[in-house]
One Martini backbone bead per residue (centre of mass of N, CA, C, O) as a GRO file, in nm:
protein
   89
    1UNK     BB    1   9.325  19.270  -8.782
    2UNK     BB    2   9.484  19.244  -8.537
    3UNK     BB    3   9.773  19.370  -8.367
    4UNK     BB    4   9.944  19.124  -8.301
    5UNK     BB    5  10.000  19.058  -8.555
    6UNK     BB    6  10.087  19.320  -8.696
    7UNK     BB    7  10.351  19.343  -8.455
    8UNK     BB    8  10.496  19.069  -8.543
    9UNK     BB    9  10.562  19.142  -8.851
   10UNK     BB   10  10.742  19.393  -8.730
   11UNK     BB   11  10.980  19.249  -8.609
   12UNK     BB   12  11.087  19.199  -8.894
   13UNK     BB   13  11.274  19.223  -9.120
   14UNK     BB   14  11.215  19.352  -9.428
   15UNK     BB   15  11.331  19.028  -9.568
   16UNK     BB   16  11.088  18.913  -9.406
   17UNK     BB   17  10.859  19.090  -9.493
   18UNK     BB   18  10.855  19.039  -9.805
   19UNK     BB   19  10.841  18.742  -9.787
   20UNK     BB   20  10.555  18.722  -9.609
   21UNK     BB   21  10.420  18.848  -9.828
   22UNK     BB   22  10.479  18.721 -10.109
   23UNK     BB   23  10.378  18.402 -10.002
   24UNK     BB   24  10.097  18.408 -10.163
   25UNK     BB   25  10.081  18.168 -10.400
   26UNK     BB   26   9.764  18.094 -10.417
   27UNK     BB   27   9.699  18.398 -10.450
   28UNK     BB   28   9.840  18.464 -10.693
   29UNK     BB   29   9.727  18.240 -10.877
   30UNK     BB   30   9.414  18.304 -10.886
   31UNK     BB   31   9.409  18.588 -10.997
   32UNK     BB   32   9.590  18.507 -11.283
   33UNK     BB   33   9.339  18.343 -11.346
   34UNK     BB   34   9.085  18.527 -11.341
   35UNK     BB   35   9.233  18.719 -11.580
   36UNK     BB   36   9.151  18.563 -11.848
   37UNK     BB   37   8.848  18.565 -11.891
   38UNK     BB   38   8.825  18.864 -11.858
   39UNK     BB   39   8.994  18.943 -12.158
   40UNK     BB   40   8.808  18.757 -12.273
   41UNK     BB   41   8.470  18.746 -12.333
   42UNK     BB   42   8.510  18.503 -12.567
   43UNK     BB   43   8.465  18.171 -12.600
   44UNK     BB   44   8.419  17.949 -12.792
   45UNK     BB   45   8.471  17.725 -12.609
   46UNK     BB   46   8.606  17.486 -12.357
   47UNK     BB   47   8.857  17.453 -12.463
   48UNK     BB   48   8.985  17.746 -12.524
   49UNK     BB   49   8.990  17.778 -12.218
   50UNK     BB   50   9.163  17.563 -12.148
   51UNK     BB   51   9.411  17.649 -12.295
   52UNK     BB   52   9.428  17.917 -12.139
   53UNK     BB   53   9.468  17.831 -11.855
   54UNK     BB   54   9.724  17.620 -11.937
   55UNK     BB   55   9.900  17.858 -12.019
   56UNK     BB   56   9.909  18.028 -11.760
   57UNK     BB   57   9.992  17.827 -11.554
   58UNK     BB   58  10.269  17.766 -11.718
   59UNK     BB   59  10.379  18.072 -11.686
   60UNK     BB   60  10.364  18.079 -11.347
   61UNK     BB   61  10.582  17.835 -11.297
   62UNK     BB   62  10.815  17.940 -11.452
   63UNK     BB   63  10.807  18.217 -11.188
   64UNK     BB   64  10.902  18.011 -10.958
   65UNK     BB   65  11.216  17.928 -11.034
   66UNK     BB   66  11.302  18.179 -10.955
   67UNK     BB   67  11.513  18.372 -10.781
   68UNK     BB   68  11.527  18.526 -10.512
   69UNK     BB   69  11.610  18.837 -10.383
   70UNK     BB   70  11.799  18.822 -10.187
   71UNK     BB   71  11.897  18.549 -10.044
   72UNK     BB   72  12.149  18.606  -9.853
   73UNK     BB   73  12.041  18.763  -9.708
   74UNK     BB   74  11.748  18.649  -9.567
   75UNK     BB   75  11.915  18.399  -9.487
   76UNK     BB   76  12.090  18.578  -9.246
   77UNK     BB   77  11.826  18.676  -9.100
   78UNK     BB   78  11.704  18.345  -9.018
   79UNK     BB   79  11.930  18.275  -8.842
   80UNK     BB   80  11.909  18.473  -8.650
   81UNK     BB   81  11.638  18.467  -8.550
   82UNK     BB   82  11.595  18.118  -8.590
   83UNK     BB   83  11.853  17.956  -8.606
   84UNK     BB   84  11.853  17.617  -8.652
   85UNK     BB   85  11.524  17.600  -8.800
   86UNK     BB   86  11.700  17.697  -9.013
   87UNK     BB   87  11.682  17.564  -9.346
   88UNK     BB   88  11.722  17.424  -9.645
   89UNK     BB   89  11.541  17.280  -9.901
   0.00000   0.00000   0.00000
């Protein structure tokens, strides 16, 4: 990793920084894909890791509905830094 990349990194505040290392989404969907079939050594066949996967699958999508910690300091937080580009979607 460069430095410079580092170093803008650390010039926002806490809850942007907190918020910018936690959104790797699919780095995080993958690894708890990747831990399913470690827990268990032997699946009798393809459907059974398969429906192991789906429902690993639906418990991750239901833990992105839940709403971010501390949303209004935040996003007070992407007003200053970022003025007019900052907007809810």
């Amino acid at each position: 990793m460069k430095w410079e990349n580092l170093s803008t990194y650390f010039s926002y505040g806490p809850q942007i920084r907190r918020l910018i290392y936690t959104t790797n989404t699919l780095e995080g969907f993958n690894r708890q894909l990747r831990k399913v079939p470690k827990s268990k050594a032997v699946f009798p066949n393809d459907d059974a890791l398969r429906k192991t996967l789906y429902l690993t699958t639906w418990d991750i999508t239901e833990r992105w509905s839940m709403p971010y910690r501390d949303r209004g300091e935040t996003y007070g937080q992407f007003i200053i830094e970022f003025g007019d580009r900052a907007s809810i979607a």
